[in-house]
C-alpha positions in Angstrom: 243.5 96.5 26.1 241.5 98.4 23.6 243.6 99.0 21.5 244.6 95.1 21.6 240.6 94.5 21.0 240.9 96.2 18.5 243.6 94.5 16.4 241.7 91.1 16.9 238.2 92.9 15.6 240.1 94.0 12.4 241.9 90.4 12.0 239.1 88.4 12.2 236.8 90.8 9.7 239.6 90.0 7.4 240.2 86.7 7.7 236.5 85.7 7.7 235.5 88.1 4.9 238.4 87.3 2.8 237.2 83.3 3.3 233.5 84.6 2.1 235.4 86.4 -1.1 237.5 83.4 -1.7 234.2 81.4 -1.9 232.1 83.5 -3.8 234.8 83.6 -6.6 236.2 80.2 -7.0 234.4 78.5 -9.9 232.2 75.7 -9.5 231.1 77.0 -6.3 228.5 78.8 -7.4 225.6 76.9 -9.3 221.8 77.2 -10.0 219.6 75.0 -8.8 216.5 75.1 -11.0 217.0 74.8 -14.8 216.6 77.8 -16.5 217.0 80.2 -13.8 220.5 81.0 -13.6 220.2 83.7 -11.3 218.7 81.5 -8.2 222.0 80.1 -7.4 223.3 78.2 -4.6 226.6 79.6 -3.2 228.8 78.7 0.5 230.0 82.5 0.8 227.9 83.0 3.9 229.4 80.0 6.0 232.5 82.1 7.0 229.6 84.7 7.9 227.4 82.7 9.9 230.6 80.8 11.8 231.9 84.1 12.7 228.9 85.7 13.7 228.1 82.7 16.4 231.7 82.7 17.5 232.8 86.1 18.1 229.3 87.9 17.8 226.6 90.1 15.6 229.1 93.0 15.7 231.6 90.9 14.0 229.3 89.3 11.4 228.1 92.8 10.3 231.4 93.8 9.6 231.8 90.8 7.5 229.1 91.2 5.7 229.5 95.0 5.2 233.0 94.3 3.7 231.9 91.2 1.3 229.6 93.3 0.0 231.8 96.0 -0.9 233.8 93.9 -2.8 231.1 92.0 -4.3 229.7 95.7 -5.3 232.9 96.2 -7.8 231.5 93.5 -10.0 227.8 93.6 -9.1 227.3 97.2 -10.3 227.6 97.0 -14.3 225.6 93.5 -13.7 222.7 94.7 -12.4 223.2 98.3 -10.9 224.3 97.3 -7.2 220.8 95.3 -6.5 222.1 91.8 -6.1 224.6 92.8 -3.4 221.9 95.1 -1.9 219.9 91.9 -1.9 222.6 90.1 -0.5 223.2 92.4 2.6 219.7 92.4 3.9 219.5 88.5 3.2 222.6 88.1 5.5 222.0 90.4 8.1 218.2 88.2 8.5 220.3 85.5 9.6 223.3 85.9 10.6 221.6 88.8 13.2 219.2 86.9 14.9 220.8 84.3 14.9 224.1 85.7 16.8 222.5 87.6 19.0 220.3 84.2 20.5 223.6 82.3 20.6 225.5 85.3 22.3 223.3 85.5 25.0 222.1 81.5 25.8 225.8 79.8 24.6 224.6 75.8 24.9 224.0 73.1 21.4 220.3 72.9 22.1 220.1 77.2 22.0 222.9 77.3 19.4 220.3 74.9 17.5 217.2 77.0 18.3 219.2 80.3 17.1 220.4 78.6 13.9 216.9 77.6 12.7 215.4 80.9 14.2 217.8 82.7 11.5 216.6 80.0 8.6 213.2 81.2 9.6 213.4 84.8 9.2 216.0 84.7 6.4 213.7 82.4 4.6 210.5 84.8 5.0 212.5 88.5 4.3 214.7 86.8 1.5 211.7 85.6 -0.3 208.9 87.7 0.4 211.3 91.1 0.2 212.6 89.3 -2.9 209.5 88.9 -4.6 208.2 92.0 -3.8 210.5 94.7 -3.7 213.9 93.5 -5.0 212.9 91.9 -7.6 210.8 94.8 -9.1 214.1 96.6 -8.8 215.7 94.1 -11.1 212.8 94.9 -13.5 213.7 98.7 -13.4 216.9 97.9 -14.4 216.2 96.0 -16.9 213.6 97.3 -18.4 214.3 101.4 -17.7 211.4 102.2 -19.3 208.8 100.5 -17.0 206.6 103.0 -15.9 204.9 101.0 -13.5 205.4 98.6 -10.7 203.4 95.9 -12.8 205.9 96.5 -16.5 209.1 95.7 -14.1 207.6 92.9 -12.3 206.5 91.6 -15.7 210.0 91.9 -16.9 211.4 89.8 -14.5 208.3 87.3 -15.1 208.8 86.2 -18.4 212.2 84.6 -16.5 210.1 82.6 -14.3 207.7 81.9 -17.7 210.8 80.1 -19.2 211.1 77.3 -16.7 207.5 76.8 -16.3 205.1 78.0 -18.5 202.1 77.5 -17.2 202.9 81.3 -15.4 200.8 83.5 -16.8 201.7 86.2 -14.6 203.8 88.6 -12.0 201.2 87.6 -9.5 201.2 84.0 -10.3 202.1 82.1 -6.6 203.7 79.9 -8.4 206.9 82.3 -8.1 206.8 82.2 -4.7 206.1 78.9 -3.9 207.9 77.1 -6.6 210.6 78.6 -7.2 211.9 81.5 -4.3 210.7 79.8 -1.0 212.1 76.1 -2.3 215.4 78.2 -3.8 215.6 79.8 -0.1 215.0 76.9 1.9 217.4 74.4 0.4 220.3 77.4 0.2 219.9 78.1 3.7 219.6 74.5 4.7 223.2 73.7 3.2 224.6 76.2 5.1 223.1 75.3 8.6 223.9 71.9 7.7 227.5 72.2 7.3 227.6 74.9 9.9 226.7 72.4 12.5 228.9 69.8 11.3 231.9 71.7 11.7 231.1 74.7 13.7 232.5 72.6 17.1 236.1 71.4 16.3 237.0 74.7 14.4 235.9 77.1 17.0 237.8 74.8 19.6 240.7 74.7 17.0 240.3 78.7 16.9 240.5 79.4 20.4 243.4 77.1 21.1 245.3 79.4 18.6 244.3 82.6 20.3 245.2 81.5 23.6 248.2 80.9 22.1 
């Protein structure tokens, strides 16, 4: 029985996480969302992540996560040093872990609903508030490896935010926050909970038809 267990762990890591690779690489999938800031991009590589987590579990989704990222790694590294998939883990595991772990334990729409938007929540805080304080001074250390100060990175990755609106001035202008990385967050993890709804039903009942089976 374990070992049987077992076997259905490892296929659906790899059918899942081969869906979220598949996604993340086929072009046109990806796209920004503000003009001139190419990096804040929109892309659907998390709804395999977030449909297997609230079908088979947080155990699962981890695992999903944790091997999408290690593919994503191969490319991510000479790009910018590992940071954006190290960005992309925590960002994942905010929703996809509370999230899961609501909707394992109270399995009805209405808490299904409550878990969903209790996982936009905290995504939405850690990925932009993490984001604007820690990773993205990371980005700035990478890009600018002679920063000697936590105020030189951030300013680094400031003059990116200065070329769609000027009137920043500033790393500590709010403006980043709350025009651009909140916003960026919100609608990113909206279009995934959107479409995660809308098909979530019929395809886990199509799912467990086949296992059955």
């Amino acid at each position: 029985m374990k070992v049987k267990k077992s076997l259905y762990l490892i296929a659906r890591v790899a059918i899942f996480g081969a869906l979220a690779i598949i996604l993340y690489m086929v072009p046109g999938l990806q796209f920004p969302i503000f003009p001139g800031l190419p990096f804040l991009k929109l892309h659907f590589d998390e709804l395999p992540v977030l449909f297997a987590s609230l079908a088979y579990g947080p155990f699962t989704g981890t695992l999903i996560i944790i091997l999408k990222s290690l593919f994503k790694l191969i490319q991510d590294i000479p790009e910018t040093g590992g940071i954006g998939v190290l960005a992309d883990t925590i960002y994942g595991l905010a929703f996809i872990l509370p999230t899961s772990f609501i909707y394992k334990h109270h399995k009805s729409f209405k808490m299904g609903l409550v878990a969903i938007f209790s996982g936009l929540f905290i995504n939405l805080i850690v990925s932009s508030f993490l984001g604007y304080y820690i990773i993205y001074p990371l980005y700035g250390l990478f890009f600018n490896p002679n920063a000697k100060s936590y105020v030189e990175a951030m300013e680094t990755v400031a003059v990116l935010f200065t070329s769609a609106d000027p009137s920043i001035t500033s790393w500590s202008d709010p403006k980043i926050l709350f025009e651009f990385l909140l916003p960026f967050n919100l609608i990113k993890d909206s279009v995934i909970v959107v479409i995660t709804i809308l098909v979530y039903k019929p395809l886990s009942m199509l799912i467990k038809r086949n296992e059955k089976k």
